[in-house]
ZAVOGU-695326 format. One record per residue (C-alpha): residue number from 1; y, x, z. Coordinates in pm, 1 decimal, always signed. Layout:
% ZAVOGU-695326
(pt NUM; (Y; X; Z))
...
This chain:
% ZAVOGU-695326
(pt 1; (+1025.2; -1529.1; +7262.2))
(pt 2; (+943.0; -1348.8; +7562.7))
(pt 3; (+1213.0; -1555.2; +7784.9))
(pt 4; (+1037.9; -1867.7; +7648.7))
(pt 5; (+679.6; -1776.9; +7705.3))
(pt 6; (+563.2; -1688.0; +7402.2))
(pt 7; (+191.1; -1603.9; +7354.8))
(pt 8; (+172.0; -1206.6; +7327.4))
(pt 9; (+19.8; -1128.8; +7074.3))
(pt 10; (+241.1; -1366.2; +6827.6))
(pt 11; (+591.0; -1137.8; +6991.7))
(pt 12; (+397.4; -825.6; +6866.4))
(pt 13; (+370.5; -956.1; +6529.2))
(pt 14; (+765.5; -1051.1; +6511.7))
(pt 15; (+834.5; -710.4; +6671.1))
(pt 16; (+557.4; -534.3; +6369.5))
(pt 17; (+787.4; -732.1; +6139.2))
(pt 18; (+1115.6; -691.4; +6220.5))
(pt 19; (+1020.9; -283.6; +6274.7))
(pt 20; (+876.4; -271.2; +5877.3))
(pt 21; (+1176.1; -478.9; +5796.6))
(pt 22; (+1393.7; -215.3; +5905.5))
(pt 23; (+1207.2; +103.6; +5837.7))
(pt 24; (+1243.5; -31.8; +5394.1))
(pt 25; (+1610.5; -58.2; +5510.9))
(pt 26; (+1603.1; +310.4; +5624.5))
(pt 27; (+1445.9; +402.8; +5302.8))
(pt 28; (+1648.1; +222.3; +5032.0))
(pt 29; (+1945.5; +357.6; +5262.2))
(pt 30; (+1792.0; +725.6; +5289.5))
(pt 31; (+1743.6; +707.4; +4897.9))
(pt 32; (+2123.5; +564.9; +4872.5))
(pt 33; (+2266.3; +860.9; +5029.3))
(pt 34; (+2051.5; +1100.7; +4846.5))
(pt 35; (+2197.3; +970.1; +4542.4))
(pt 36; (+2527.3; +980.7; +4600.3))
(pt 37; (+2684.4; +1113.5; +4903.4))
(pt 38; (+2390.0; +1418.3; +4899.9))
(pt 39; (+2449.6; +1505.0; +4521.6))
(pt 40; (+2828.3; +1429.1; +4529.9))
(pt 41; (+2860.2; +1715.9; +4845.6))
(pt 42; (+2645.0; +1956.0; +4639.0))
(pt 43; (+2856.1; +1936.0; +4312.9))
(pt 44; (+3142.3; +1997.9; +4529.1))
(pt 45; (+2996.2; +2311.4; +4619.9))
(pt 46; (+2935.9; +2205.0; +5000.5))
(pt 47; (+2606.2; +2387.5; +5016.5))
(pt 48; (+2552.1; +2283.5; +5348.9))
(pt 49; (+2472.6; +1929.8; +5267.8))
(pt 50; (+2102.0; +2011.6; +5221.1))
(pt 51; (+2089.5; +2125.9; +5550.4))
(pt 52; (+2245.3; +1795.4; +5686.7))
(pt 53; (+1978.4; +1607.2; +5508.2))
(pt 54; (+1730.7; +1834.2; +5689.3))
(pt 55; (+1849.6; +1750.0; +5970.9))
(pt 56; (+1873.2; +1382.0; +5907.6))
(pt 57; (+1549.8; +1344.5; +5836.1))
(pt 58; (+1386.7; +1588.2; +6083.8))
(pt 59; (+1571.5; +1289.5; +6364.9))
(pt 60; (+1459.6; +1047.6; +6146.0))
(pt 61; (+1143.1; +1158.0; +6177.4))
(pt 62; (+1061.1; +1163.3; +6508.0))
């Protein structure tokens, strides 16, 4: 859009939507891992897995 001239503020409305589009991706993903891979590590004793998801979201977060 931008190499085609496209009126400003219409590019920062595909760029707000493709950015929400992808932060619901993060989420459903976040949730995903949560689920599975976060519990799964945790009943396997691998206590440390809450402090990888600490982490994860303290970058995520930023």
């Amino acid at each position: 859009m931008v190499e085609q001239g496209s009126y400003c503020p219409d590019i920062l409305t595909q760029v707000s939507a493709a950015s929400s589009a992808l932060n619901s991706f993060t989420k459903v993903l976040l949730a995903n891992h949560v689920k599975s891979c976060v519990v799964d590590d945790i009943k396997a004793g691998k206590e440390d897995a809450v402090d990888e998801l600490a982490a994860l979201l303290a970058k995520l977060m930023k």
